[in-house]
C-alpha positions in Angstrom: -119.2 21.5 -99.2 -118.1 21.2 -102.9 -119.7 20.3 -105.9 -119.3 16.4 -107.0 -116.4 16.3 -110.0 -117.5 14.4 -113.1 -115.2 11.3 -113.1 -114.9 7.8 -114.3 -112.6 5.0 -114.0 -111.2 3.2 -117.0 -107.8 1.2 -118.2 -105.0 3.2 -117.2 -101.3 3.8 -118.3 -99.8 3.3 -115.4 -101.6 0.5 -113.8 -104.6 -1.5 -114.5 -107.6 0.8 -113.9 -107.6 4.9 -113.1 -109.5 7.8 -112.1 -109.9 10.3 -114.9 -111.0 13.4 -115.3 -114.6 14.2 -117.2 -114.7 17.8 -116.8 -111.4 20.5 -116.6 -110.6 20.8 -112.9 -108.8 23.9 -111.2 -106.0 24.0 -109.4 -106.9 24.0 -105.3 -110.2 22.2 -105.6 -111.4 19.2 -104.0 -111.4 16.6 -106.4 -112.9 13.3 -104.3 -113.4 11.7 -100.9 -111.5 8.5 -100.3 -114.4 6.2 -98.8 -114.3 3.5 -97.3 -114.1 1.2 -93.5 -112.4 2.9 -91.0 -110.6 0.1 -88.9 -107.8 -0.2 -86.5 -104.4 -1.5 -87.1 -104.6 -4.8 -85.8 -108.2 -5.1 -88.2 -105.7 -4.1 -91.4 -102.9 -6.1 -90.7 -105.8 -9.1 -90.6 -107.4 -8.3 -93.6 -104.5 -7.9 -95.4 -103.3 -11.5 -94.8 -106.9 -12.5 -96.1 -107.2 -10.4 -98.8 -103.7 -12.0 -99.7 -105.4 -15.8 -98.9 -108.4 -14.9 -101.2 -106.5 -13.6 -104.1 -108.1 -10.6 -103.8 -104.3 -8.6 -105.8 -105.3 -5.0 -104.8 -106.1 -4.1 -101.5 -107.1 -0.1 -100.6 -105.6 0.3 -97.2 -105.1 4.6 -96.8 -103.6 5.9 -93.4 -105.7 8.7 -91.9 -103.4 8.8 -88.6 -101.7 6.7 -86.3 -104.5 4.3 -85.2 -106.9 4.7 -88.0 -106.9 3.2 -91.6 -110.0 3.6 -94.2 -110.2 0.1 -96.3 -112.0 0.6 -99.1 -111.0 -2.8 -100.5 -114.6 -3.9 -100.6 -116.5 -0.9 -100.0 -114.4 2.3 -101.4 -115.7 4.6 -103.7 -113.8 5.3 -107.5 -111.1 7.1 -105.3 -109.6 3.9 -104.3 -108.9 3.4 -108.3 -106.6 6.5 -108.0 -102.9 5.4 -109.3 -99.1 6.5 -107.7 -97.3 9.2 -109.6 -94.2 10.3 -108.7 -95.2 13.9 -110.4 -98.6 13.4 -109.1 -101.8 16.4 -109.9 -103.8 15.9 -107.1 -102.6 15.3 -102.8 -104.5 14.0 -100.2 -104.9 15.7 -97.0 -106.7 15.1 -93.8 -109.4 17.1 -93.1 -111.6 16.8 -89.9 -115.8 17.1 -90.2 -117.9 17.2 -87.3 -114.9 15.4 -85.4 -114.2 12.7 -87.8 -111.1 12.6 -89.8 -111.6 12.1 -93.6 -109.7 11.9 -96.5 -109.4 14.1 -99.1 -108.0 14.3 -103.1 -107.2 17.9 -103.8 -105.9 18.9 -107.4 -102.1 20.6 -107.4 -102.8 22.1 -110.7 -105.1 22.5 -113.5 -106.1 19.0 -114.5 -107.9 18.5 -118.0 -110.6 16.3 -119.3 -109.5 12.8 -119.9 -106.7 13.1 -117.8 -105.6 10.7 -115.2 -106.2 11.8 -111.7 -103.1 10.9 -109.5 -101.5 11.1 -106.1 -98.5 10.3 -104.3 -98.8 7.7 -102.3 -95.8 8.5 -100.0 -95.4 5.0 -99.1 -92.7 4.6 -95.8 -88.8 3.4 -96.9 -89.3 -0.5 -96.7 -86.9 -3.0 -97.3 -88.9 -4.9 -99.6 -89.7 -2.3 -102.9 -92.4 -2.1 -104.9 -92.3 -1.0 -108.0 -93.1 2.2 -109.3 -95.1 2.3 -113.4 -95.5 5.7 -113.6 -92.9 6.5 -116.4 -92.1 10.1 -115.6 -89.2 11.8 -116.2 -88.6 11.9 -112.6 -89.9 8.9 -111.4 -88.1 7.3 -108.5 -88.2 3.9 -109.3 -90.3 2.3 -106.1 -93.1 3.7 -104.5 -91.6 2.7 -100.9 
């Protein structure tokens, strides 16, 4: 159990829309759930292609584990607005309630108000590269 964080999503730096921070969060505390569909594989390599077909630019696909993906393309919570960072504030972890797998936004560090709320994505080595916006000093350039 944890108490709900005061957030809110609005035009971010990095890309399009964020999550941000409405109250000073501490280091080691759950921040958000990522909602959403939890589908198979073969249901998000499908809905990919027609989110593609419909114009739809940003899908939310997250990997909980090998056969499960949460798509909260359509009906995520404000987690799904959560940008990439290379020299991110906040991880995501799997956690297990009441034998289903969730996931779950952690802060890394002390976050304060108004501050964007972001995560590595840790996207797998691909081929094709997409790029990175985050402008750190250490950013590596692609998020794959």
């Amino acid at each position: 159990q944890f108490r709900k964080k005061r957030l809110r999503f609005g035009r971010s730096r990095i890309h399009e829309w964020g999550l941000f921070a409405m109250e000073p969060i501490a280091a080691d505390e759950m921040v958000i759930e990522y909602v959403g569909q939890n589908i198979r594989q073969v249901v998000a390599d499908m809905r990919e292609k027609r989110y593609a077909q419909e114009g739809i630019g940003s899908s939310y696909l997250f990997r909980v584990d090998h056969d499960t993906i949460i798509d909260a393309t359509k009906c995520g919570n404000l987690a799904r607005f959560i940008n990439h960072c290379c020299t991110p504030n906040c991880y995501a972890k799997v956690i297990t309630i009441e034998a289903q797998k969730k996931i779950v936004i952690y802060s890394k560090q002390a976050i304060g108000v108004n501050e964007e709320i972001t995560y590595d994505y840790k996207f797998p080595i691909e081929e094709t590269k997409i790029p990175c916006l985050c402008r750190t000093e250490s950013c590596r350039g692609t998020l794959n």
